[in-house]
C-alpha positions in Angstrom: 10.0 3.3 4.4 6.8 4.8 6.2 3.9 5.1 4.1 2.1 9.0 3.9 -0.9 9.4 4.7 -3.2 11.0 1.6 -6.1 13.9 1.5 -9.3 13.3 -0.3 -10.6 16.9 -2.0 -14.3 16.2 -2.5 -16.6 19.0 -4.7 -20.0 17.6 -3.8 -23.1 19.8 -5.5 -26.7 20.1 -4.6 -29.5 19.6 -7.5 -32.3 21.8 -7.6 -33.8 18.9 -5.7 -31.8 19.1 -3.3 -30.1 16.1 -4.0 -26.0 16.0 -3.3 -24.0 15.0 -6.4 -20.1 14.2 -6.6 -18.8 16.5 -9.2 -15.1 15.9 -8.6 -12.4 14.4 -6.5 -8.8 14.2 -6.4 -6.5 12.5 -3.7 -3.1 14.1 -2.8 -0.7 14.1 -0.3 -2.4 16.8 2.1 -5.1 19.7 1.7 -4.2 23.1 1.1 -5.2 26.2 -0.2 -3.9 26.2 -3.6 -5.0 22.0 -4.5 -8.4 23.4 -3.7 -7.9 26.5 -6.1 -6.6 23.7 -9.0 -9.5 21.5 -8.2 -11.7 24.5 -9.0 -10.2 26.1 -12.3 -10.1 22.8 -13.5 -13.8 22.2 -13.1 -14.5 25.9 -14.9 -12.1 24.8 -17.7 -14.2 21.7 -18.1 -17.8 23.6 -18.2 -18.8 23.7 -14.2 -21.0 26.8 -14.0 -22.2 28.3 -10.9 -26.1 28.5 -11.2 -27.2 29.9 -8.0 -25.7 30.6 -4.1 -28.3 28.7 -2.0 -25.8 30.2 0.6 -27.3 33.4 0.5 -30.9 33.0 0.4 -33.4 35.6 1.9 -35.0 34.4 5.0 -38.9 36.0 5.7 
């Protein structure tokens, strides 16, 4: 039998330190749009809260 290969789903935050932080991981089969969705209700269901979006700050 021929193994399958497996995904890695990696939530990585930043501290206000700007320090990266593993949050979360899970290892499936392959990456798709609804193991991310899982990944991410089940972090709100266990207390994640979004503090900030450093995404979308304001350049001078």
């Amino acid at each position: 039998m021929e193994e399958q290969a497996e995904c890695m789903l990696v939530l990585i935050s930043a501290t206000p330190e700007d320090r990266k932080e593993l949050v979360d991981f899970q290892i499936g089969v392959r990456e798709s749009t609804q193991r991310w969705r899982e990944l991410l209700v089940d972090m709100k269901r266990r207390g994640l809260a979004r503090t900030r979006d450093r995404g979308r700050r304001r350049r001078a």
